[in-house]
C-alpha positions, -999 to 999 in steps of 0.1 A, spaced: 8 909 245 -22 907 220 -16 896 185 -36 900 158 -63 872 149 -61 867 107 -89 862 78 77 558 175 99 551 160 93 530 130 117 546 106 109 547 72 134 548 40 126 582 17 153 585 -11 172 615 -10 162 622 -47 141 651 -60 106 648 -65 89 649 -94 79 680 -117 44 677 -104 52 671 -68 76 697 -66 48 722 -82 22 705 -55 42 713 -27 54 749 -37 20 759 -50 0 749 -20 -23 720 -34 -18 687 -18 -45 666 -26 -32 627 -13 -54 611 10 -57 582 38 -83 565 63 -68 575 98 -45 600 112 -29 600 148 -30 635 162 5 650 166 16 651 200 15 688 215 34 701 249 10 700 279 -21 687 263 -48 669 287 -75 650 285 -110 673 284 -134 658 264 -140 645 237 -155 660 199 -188 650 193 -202 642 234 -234 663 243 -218 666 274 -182 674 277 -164 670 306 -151 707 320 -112 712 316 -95 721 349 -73 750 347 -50 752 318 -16 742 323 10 776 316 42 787 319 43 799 354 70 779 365 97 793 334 113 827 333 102 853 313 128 859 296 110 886 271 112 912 304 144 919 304 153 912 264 157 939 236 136 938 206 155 931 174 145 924 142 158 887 127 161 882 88 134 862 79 109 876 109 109 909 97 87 903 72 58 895 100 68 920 122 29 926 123 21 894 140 58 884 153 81 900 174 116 884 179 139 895 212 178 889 217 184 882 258 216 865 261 227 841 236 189 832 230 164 849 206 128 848 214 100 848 197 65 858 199 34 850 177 -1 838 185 -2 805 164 -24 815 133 -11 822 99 -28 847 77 -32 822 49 -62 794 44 -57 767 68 -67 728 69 -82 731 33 -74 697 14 -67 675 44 -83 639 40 -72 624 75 -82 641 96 -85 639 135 -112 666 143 -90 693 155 -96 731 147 -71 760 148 -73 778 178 -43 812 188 -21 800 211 -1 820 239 34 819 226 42 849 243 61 857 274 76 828 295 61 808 267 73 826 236 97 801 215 137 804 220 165 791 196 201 799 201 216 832 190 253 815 178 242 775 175 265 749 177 277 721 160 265 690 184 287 657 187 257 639 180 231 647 160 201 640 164 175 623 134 143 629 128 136 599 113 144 579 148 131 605 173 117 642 174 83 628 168 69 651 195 65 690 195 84 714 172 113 713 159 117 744 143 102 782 138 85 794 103 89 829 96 56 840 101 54 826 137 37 791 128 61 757 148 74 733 122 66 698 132 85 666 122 79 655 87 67 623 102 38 620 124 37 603 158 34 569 139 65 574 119 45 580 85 52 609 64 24 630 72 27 648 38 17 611 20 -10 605 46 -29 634 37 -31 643 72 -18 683 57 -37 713 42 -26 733 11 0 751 27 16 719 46 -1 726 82 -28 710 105 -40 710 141 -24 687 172 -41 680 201 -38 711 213 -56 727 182 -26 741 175 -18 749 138 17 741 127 38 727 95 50 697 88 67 702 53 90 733 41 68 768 44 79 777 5 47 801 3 71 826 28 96 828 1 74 857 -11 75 872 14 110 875 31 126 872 -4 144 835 -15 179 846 -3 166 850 36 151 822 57 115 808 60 126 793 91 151 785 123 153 752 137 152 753 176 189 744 172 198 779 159 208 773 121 185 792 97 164 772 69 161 785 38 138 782 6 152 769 -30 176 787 -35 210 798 -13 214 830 6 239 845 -25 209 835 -50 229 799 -64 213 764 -68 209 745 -37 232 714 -42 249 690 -22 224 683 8 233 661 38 207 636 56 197 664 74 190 689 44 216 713 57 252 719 40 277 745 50 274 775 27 298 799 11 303 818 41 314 789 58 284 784 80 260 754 82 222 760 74 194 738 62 171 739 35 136 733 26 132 702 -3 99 693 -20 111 656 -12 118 638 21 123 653 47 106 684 32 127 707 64 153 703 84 160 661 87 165 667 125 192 688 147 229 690 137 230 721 166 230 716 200 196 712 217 186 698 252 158 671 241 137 650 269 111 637 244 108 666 226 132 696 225 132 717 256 125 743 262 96 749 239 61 765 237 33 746 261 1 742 240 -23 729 268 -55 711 257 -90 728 267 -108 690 254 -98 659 248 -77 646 215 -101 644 185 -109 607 166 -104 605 130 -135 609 106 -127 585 79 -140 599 45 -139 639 53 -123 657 35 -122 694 45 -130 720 19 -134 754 35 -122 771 66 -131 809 73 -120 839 95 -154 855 100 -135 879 126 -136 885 165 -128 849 172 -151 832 153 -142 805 127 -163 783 103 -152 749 93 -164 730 65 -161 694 49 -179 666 29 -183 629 35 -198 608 6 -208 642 -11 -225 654 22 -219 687 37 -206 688 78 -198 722 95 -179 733 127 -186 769 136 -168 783 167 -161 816 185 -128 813 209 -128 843 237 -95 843 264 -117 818 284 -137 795 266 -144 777 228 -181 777 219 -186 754 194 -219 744 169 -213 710 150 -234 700 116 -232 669 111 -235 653 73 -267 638 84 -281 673 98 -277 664 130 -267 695 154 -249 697 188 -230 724 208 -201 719 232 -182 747 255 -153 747 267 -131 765 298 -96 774 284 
């Protein structure tokens, strides 16, 4: 279906303490402003090597990998509306087949993306396909597993859970291990591109609270269990969290919660999940170029939706201006880079 385009394991220790008043207002009002030199791009399902940013002449993708060789399980599933989704059912559409729920979105948010990001690898949000035999699946009844799995010591590859609005949640620590969060490798709203230029979190999507209302989730983890804002689903303080950020409520069922400290989502997957290095089955987000190289010193400060695929970024090194304009069709990515010396270059790529 269409959708709607809109305007390692090195393990750190993150007390499980609340942040402070003005990083808890940071992270719930959108403005993150902590920076770094370098960012490692976030591993994305299926990506491949077809280029690289910046060359005059990049080297043609061969035909994108897709999800011919998976079931589409959306043919024979009935569309159902899942608290939390509902709000978006203008870009998402969530499916029961099964024990499974599916669900479909094309990637994009309709809020500013990658403003505020310091580190940054060179990627640029592009829709994605999450439809069909790829649309994203989580468990309709999860269950408890024997043996959890943390995100501190794994996960560090693809999603591991769903934001209301459509948008994969991403490990709170980057393919390094580092907090991606501290690295300022993430935009206002907590998101940036992978390798695939996909766009997805990597930190609690608050700014849904709006939205779906604080008592109903901003998000499901691919395990099943539901996430939920600051606040329980029978409106009382969220206390008591495990090492996961999850606690068993008042109706006696387990769900997880989104913190303004570590690990900002769900700490990893209490439910049963089949994991290789990533879960499975999730999403493929193929590469159409190779994986962008950081840009020490940019810092991006405007992204627009200019409508019928077309997307300007912009960003400053040193004071200087840079720009990357490009229009994304069902086959290729035009794109026109300005450079912060002046210097221009084009580059077009098969999908």
């Amino acid at each position: 279906m269409n959708f709607p385009h809109h305007p390692h394991e090195h393990p750190h220790h993150h007390p499980r303490i609340a942040g402070s008043l003005d990083r808890r207002a940071l992270l719930k009002s959108g403005a993150f402003g902590l920076g770094a030199m370098f960012l490692a791009a976030c591993s994305s399902s299926d990506s491949k090597s077809a280029g690289r940013y910046g060359n005059s002449s990049p080297i043609p993708s061969t035909s994108r990998p897709d999800a011919t060789d998976r079931v589409d399980l959306t043919a024979g599933a009935t569309e159902k509306s899942l608290d939390g989704f509902d709000a978006f059912s203008d870009s998402v559409r969530t499916f029961t087949t099964g024990d499974l729920w599916l669900v479909e979105s094309n990637g994009l948010p309709a809020h500013q993306m990658m403003v505020g990001i310091t580190s940054w690898q060179q990627q640029v949000p592009v829709a994605q396909a999450y439809s069909g035999a790829n649309a994203w699946q989580f468990p309709v009844t999860p269950e408890m597993a024997d043996s959890p799995i943390s995100a501190k010591t794994g996960l560090f590859r693809g999603a591991i859970a769903i934001a209301a609005n459509g948008i994969p949640i991403f490990n709170a620590l980057n393919n390094r291990g580092d907090d991606a969060f501290l690295s300022g490798e993430l935009d206002e709203f907590g998101g940036h591109c992978g390798r695939g230029d996909d766009y997805h979190y990597h930190t609690a999507p608050f700014h849904l609270e709006e939205a779906v209302g604080p008592r109903n989730p901003i998000a499901y983890a691919l395990d099943g269990y539901a996430i939920y804002g600051s606040v329980e689903p029978d409106g009382s303080a969220v206390v008591d969290l495990d090492e996961f950020n999850g606690h068993t409520g008042t109706d006696g069922l387990y769900h997880y919660h989104g913190t303004t400290d570590y690990p900002y989502i769900n700490g990893g997957l209490v439910g049963v999940v089949e994991v290789s290095d990533q879960v499975e089955p999730q999403p493929a987000t193929p590469g159409f170029r190779g994986a962008g190289e950081p840009l020490p010193g940019a810092t991006i400060t405007g992204f627009d939706d200019l409508g019928d695929g077309s997307y300007v970024l912009e960003y400053t090194i040193d004071d200087k201006a840079g720009m990357v304009a490009y229009t994304v069709t069902d086959t290729t990515v035009a794109f026109k880079f300005t450079s912060p010396t002046g210097e221009v270059t084009s580059e077009t790529y098969s999908r």
